[in-house]
BADREN-959137 format. One record per residue: residue number from 1; residue in one letter; chain; x, y, z of N, C-alpha, C in turn. Coordinates in Angstrom, 1 decimal. Each point is the difference from the previous one (the first is absolute). Layout:
<pts>
k; r; c; n.east; n.north; n.up; ca.east; ca.north; ca.up; c.east; c.north; c.up
NUM; A; A; X; Y; Z; X; Y; Z; X; Y; Z
...
</pts>
This chain:
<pts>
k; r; c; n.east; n.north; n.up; ca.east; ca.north; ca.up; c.east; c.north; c.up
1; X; A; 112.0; 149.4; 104.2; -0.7; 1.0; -0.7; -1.5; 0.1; 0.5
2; X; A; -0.5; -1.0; 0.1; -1.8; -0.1; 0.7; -0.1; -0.1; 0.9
3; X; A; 1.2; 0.1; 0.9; 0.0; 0.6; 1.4; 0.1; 1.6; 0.1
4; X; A; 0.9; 0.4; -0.9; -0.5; 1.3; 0.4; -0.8; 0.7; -0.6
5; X; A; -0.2; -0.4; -1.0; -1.4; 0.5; -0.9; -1.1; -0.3; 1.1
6; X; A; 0.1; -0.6; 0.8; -1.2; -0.1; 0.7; 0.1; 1.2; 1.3
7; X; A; 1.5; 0.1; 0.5; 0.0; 1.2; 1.4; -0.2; 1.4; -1.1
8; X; A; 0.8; 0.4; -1.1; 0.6; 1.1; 0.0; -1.1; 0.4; -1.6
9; X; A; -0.4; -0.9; -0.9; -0.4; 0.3; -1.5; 0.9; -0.4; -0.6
10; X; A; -0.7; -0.2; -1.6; 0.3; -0.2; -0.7; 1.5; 1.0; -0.7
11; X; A; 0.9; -0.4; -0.7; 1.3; 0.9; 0.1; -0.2; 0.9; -1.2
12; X; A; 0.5; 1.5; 0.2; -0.3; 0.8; -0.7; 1.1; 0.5; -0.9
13; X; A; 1.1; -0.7; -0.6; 1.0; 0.2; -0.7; 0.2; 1.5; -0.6
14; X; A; -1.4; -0.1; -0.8; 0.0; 1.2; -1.0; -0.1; 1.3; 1.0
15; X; A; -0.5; 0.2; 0.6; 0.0; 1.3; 0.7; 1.1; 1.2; 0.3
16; X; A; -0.2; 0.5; -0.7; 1.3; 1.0; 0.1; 0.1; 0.9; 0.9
17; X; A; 0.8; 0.3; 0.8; 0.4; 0.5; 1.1; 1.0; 1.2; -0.2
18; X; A; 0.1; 1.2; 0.6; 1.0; 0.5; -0.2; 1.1; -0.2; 1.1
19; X; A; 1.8; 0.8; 0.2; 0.5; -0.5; 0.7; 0.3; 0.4; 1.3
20; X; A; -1.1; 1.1; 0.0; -0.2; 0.3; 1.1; -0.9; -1.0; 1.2
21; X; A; -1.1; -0.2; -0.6; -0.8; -0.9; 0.5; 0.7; -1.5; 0.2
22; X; A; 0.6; -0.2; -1.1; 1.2; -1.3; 0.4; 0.7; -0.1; 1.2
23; X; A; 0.7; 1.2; 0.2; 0.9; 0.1; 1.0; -0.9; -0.1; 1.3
24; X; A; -1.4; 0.8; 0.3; -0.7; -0.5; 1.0; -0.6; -0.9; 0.4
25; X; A; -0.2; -0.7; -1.4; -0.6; -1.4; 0.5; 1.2; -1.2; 0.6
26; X; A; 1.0; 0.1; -0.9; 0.9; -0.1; 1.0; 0.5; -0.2; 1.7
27; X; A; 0.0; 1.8; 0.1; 0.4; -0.3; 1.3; -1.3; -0.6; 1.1
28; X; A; -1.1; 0.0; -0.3; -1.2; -0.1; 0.3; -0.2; -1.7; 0.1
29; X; A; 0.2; -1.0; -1.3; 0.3; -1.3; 0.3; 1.3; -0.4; 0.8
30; X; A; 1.3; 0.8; 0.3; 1.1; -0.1; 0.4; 0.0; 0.0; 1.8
31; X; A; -1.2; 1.1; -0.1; -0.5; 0.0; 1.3; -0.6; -0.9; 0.8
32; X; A; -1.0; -0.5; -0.6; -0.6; -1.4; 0.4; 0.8; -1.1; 0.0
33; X; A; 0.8; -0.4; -0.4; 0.8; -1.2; -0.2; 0.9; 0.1; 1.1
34; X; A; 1.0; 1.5; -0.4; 1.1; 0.1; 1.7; -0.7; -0.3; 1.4
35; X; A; -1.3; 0.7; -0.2; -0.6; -0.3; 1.8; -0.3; -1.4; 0.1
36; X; A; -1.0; -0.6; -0.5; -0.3; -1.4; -0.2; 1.2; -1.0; -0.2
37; X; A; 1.6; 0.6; -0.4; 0.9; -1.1; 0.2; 0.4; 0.4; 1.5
38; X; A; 0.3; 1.0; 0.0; 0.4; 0.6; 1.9; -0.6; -1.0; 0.9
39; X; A; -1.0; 0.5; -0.2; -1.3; -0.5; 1.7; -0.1; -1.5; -0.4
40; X; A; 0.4; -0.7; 1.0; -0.1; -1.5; 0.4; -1.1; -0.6; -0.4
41; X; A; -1.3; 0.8; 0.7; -1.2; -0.8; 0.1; -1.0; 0.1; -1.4
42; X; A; 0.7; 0.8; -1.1; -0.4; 0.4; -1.5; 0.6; -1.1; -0.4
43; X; A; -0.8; -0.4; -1.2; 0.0; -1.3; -1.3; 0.9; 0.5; -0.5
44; X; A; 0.9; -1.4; -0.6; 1.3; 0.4; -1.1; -0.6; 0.3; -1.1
45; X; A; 0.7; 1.6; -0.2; 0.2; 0.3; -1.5; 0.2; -1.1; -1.1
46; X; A; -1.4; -0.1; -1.1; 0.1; -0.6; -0.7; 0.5; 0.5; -1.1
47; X; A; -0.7; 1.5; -0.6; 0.1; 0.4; -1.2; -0.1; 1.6; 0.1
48; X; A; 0.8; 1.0; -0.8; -0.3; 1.0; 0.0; -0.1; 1.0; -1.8
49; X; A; -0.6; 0.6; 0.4; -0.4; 0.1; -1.8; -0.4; 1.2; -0.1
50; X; A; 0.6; 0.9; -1.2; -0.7; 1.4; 0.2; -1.0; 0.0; -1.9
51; X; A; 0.0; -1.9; -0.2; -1.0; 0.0; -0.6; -1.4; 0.4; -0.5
52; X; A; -0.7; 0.8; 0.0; -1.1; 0.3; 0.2; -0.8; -1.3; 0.2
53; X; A; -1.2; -0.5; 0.6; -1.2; -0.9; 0.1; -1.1; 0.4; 0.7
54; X; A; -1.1; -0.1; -0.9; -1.6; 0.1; 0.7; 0.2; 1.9; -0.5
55; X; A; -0.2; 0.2; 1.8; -0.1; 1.5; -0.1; 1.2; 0.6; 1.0
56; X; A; 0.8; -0.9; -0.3; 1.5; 0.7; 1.1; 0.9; 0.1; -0.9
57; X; A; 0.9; 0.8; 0.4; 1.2; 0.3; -0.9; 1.1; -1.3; 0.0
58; X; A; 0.4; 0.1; 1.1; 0.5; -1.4; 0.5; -0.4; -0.7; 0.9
59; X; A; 0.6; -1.1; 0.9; -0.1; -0.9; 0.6; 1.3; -0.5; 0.8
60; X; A; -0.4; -0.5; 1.5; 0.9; -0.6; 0.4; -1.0; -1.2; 0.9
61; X; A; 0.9; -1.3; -0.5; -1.2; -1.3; 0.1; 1.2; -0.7; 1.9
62; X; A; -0.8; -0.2; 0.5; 0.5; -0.7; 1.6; -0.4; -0.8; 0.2
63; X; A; 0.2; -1.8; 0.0; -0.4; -1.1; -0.1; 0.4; -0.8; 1.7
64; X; A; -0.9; -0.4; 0.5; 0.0; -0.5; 1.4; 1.2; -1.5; -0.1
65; X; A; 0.8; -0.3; 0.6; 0.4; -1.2; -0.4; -0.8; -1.6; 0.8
66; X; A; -0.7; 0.7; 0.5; -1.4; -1.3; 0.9; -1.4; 0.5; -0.1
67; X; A; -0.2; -1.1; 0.1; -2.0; 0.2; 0.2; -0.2; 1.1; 1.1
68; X; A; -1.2; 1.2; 0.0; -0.1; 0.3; 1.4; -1.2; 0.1; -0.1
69; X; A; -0.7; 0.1; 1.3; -1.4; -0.4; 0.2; -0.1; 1.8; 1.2
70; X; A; 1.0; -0.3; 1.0; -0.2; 1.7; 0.9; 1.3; 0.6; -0.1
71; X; A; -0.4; 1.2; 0.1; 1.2; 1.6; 0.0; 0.0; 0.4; 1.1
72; X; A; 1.3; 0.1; 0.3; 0.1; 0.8; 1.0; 0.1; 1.5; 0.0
73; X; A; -0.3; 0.7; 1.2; -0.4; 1.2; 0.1; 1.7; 1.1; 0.0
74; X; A; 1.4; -1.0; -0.2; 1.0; 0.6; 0.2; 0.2; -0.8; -1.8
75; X; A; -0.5; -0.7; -0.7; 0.1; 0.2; -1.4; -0.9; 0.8; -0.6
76; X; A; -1.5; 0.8; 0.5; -0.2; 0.7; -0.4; 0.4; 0.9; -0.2
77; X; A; 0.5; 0.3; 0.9; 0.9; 1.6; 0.2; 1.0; 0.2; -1.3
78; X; A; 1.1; -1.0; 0.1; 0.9; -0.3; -1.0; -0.7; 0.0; -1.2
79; X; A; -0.8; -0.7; -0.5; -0.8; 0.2; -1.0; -0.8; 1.5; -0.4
80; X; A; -0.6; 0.2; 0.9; 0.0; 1.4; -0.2; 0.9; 1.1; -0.4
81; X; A; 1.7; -0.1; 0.6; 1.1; 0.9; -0.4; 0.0; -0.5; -1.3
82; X; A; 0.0; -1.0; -0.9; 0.2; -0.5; -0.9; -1.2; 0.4; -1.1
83; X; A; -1.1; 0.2; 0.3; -0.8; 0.6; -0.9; 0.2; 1.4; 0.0
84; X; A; 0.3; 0.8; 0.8; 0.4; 1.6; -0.3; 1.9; 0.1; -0.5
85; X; A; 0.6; -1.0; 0.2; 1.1; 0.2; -0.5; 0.2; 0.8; -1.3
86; X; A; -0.8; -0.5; -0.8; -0.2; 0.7; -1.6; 0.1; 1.8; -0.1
87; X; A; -1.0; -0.2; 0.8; -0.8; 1.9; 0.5; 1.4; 0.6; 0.9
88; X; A; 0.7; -0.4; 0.8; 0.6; 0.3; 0.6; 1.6; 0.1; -0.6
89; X; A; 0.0; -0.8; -0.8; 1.2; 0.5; -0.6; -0.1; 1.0; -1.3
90; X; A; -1.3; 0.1; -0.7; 0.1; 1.2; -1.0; 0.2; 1.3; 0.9
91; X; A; -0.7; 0.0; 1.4; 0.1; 1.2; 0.9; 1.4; 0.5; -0.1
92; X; A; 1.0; -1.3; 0.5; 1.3; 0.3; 0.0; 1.0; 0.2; -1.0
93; X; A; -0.4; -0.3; -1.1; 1.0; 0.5; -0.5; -0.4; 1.2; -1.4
94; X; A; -1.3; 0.0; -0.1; -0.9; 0.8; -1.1; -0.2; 1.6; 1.2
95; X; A; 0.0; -0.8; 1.1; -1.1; 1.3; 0.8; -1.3; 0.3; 0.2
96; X; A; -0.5; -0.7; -1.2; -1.4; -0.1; -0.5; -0.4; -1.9; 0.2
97; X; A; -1.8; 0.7; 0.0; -0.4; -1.4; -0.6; -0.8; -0.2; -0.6
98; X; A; -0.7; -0.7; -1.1; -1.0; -0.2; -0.9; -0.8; -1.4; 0.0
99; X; A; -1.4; 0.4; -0.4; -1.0; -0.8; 0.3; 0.0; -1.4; -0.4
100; X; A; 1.9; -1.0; -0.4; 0.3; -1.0; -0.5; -0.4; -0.9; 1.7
101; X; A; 0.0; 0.7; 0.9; -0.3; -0.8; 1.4; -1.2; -0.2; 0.3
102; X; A; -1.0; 0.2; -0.7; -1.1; 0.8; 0.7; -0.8; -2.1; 0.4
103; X; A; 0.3; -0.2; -0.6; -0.4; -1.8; 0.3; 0.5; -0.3; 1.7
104; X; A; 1.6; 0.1; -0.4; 0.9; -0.5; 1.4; -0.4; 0.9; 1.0
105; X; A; -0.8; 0.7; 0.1; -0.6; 1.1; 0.9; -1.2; -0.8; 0.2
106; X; A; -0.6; -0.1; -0.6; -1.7; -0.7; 0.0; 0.3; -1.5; 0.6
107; X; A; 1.1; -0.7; -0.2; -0.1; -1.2; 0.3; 1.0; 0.7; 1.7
108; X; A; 0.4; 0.4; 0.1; 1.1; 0.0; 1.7; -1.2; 0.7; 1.0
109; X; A; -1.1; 0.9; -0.6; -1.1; 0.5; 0.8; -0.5; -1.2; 0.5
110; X; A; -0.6; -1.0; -1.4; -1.0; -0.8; 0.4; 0.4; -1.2; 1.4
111; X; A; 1.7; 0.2; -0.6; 0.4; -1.2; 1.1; -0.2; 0.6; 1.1
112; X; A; 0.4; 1.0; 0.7; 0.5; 0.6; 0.9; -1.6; 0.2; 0.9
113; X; A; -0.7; 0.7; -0.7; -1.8; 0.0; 0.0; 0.0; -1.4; 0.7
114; X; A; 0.1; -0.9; -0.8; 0.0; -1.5; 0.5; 0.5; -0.5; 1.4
115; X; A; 1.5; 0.7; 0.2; 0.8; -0.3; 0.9; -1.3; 0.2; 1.5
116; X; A; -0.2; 0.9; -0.3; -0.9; 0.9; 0.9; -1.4; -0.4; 0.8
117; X; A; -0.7; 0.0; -1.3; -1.5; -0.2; 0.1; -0.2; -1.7; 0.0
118; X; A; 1.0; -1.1; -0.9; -1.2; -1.2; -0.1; 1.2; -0.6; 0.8
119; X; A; 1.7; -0.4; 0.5; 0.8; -0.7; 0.2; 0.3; 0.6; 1.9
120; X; A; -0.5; 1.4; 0.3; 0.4; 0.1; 1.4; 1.5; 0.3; 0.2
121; X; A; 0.9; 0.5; -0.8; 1.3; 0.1; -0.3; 0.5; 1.3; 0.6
122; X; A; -1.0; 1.0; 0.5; 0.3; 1.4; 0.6; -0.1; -0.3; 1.5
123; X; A; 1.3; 0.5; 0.5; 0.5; 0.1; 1.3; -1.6; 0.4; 0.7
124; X; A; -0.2; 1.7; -0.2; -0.6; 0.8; 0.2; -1.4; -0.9; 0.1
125; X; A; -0.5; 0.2; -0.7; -1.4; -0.9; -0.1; -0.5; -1.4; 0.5
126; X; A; 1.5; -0.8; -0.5; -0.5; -1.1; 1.0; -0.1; -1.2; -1.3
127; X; A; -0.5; -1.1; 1.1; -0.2; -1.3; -1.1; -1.4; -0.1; 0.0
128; X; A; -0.5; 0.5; -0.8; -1.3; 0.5; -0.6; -0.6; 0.1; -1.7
129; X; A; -1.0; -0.2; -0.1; -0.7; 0.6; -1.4; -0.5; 1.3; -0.1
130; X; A; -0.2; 0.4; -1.1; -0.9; 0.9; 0.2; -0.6; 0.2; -1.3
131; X; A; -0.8; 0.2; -0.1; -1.2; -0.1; -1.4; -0.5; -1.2; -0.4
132; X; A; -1.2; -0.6; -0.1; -0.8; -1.4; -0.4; 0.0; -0.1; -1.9
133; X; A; 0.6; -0.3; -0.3; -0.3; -0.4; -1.8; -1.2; -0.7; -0.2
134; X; A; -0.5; 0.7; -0.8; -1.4; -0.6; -0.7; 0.2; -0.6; -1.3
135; X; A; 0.0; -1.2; -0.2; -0.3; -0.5; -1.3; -1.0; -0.8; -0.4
136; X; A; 0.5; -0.1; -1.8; -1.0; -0.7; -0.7; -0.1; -1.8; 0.5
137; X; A; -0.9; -0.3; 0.5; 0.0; -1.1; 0.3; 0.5; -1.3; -0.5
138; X; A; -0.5; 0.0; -1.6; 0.1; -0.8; -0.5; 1.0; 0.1; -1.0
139; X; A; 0.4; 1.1; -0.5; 1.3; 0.4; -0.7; 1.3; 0.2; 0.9
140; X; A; -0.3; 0.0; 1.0; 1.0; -0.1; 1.1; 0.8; 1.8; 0.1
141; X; A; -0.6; 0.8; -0.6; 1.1; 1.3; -0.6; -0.4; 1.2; 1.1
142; X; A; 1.0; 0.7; 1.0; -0.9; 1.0; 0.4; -0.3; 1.7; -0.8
143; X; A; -1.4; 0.1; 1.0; -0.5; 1.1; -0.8; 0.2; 1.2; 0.5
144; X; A; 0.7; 0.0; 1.5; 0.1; 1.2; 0.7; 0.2; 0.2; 1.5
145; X; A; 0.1; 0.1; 0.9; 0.5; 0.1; 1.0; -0.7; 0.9; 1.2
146; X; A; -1.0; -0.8; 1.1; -0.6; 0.8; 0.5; 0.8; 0.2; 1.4
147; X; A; -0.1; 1.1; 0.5; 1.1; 1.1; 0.6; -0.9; -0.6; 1.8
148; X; A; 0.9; -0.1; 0.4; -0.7; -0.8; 1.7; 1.1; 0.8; 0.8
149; X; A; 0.6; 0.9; -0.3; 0.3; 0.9; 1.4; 0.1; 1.5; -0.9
150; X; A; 0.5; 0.8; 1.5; -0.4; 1.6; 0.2; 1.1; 0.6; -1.4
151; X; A; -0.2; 1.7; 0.3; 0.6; 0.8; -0.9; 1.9; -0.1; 0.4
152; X; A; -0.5; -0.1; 1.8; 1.4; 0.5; 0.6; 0.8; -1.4; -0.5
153; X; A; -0.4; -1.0; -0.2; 0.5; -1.6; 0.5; 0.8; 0.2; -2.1
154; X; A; -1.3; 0.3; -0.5; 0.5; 0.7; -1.6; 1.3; 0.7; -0.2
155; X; A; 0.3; 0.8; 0.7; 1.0; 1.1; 0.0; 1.0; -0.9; 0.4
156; X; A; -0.3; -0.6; 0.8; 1.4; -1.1; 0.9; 0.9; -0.6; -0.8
157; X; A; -1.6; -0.8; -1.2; 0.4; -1.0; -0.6; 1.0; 0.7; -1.4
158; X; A; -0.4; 0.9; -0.5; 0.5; 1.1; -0.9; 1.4; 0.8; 0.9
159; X; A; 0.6; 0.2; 1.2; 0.9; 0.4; 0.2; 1.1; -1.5; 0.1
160; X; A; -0.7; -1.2; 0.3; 1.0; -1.1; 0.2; 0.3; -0.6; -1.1
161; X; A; -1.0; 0.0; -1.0; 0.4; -0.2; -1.7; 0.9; 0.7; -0.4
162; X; A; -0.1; 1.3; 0.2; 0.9; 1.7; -1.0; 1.9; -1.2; 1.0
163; X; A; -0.1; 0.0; 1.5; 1.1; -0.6; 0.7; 0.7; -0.9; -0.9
164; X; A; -0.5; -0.7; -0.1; 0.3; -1.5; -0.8; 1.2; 0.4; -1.2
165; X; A; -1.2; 0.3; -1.0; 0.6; 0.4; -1.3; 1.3; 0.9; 0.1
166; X; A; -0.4; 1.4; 1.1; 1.2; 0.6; 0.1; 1.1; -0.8; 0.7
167; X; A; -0.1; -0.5; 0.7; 1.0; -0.6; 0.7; 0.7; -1.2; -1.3
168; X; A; -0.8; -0.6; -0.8; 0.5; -0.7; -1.1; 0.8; 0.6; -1.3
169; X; A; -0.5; 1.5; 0.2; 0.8; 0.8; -1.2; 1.2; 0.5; 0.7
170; X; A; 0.2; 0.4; 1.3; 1.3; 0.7; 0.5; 1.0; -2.0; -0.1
171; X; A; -0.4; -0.8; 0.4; 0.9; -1.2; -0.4; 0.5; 0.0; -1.1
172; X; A; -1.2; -0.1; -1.1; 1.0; 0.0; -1.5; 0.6; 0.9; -0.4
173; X; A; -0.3; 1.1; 0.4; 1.2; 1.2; -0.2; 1.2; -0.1; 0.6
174; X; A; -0.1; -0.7; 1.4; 1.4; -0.3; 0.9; 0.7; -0.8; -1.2
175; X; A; -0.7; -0.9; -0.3; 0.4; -1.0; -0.7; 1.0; 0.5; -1.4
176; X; A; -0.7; 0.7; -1.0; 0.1; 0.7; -1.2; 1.4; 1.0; 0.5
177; X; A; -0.3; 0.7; 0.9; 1.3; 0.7; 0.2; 1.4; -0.5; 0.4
178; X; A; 0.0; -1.0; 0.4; 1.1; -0.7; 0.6; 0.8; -1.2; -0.9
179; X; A; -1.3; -0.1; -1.4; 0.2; -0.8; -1.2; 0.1; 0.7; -0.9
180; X; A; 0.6; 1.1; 0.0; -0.2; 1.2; -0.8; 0.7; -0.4; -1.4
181; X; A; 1.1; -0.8; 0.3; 1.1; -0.4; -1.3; -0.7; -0.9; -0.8
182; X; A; -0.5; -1.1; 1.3; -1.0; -1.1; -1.6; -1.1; 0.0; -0.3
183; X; A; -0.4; 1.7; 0.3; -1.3; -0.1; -0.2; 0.2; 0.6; -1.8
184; X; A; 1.1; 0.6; 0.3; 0.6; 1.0; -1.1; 0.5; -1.0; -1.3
185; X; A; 0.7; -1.1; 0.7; 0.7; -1.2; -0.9; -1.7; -0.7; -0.6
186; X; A; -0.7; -0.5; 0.6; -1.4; -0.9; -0.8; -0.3; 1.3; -0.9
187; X; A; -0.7; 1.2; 0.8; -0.6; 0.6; -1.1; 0.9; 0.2; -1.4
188; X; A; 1.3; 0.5; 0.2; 0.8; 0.1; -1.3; -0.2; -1.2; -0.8
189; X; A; 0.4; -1.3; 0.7; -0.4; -1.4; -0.7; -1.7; -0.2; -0.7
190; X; A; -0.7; 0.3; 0.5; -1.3; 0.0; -0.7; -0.2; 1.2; -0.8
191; X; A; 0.6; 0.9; -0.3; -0.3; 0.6; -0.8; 0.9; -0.7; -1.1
192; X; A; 0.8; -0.4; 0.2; 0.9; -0.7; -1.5; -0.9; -1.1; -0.3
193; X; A; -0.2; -1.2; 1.0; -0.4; -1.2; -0.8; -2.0; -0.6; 0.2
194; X; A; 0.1; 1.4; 1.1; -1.7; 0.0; 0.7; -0.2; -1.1; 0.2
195; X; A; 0.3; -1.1; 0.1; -0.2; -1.2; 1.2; 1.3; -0.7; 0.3
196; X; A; -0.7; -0.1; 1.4; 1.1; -0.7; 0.9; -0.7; -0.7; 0.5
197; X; A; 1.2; -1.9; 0.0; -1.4; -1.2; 1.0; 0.5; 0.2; 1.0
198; X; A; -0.1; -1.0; 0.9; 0.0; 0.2; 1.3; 1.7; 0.0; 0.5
199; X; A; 0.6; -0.9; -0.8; 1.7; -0.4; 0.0; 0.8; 1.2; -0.4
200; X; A; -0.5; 0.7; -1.1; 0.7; 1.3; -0.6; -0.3; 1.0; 0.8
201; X; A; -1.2; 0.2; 1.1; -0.2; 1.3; 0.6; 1.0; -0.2; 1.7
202; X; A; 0.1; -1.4; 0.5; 0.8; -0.2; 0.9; 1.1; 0.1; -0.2
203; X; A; 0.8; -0.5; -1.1; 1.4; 0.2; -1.1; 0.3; 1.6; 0.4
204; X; A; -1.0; 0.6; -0.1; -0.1; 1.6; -0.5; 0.6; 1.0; 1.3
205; X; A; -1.4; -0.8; 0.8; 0.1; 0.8; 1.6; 1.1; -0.3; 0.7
206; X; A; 0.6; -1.3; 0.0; 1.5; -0.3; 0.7; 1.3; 0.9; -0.9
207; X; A; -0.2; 0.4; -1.3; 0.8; 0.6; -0.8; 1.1; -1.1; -0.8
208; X; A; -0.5; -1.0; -0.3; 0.2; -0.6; -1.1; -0.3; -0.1; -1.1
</pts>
């Protein structure tokens, strides 16, 4: 419980939901869980919950089973399909999407930004930095980021990011569509008992 009160908030039992929004938070946590059990180089599915906590509707928790200290740039990727899995499956089966992603968006930019500019992870660009961080010295915290190349080298860095991400979203949708039956089986199951641990969602996906 003060594990995830610590990733996700505090739990919001009382919050009433209607069952429309149920059904999407659903397939939206159902999403994240199917990609992240798919892809090899993604953490096991711990927990999935259409619980409310903090300021998300639900949650789906992915626990490393070893210490790790470096990532590799073929589990970022994976990890990245796995944070738009959510987004990507209300696309599919709603048609629509709503601003319940707008985090898993913010957090797959930042990575991907990352991939790019501080790790050297773009073909295109090379094994390289780009941009000096300025921080507080003594707080250790940064304050902003001063810009050490051109407009065009900007554009590069902005077309090889937009790559990334998209190339991470057409995966989990390969993914989502070809899991189409259990993606349909979890969501129906969390809308009845809205959590599933890690044993009941594998149970689920094999169709036990």
């Amino acid at each position: 419980e003060s594990i995830e009160r610590v990733i996700a908030g505090p739990e919001r039992k009382s919050r009433l939901i209607s069952d429309g929004e149920k059904r999407i938070t659903a397939y939206h946590e159902a999403g994240h869980a199917l990609v992240a059990h798919v892809l090899p180089k993604c953490d096991p599915v711990h927990k999935v919950s259409i619980v409310a906590r903090g300021m998300a509707a639900g949650y789906t928790i992915s626990l490393p089973e070893e210490e790790r200290r470096m990532l590799s740039k073929a589990k970022l990727k994976e990890d990245l399909a796995y944070a738009l899995g959510g987004r990507t499956a209300e696309e599919l089966i709603f048609s629509d999407v709503t601003t319940g992603a707008s985090n898993d968006l913010e957090r797959a930019t930042e990575v991907a930004r990352a991939m790019v500019t501080r790790y050297g992870m773009s073909e295109k660009l090379g094994p390289m930095t780009f941009g000096q961080k300025e921080e507080l010295v003594f707080l250790g915290k940064e304050i902003g980021e001063q810009r050490d190349y051109s407009e065009a080298v900007a554009q590069e860095i902005d077309e090889e990011v937009r790559g990334i991400v998209n190339k991470a979203y057409e995966l989990s949708k390969d993914i989502l569509i070809r899991h189409r039956e259990q993606l349909d089986r979890i969501a129906q199951k969390l809308i009845e008992v809205e959590t599933l641990n890690g044993d009941e969602f594998v149970a689920l996906f094999e169709g036990n």
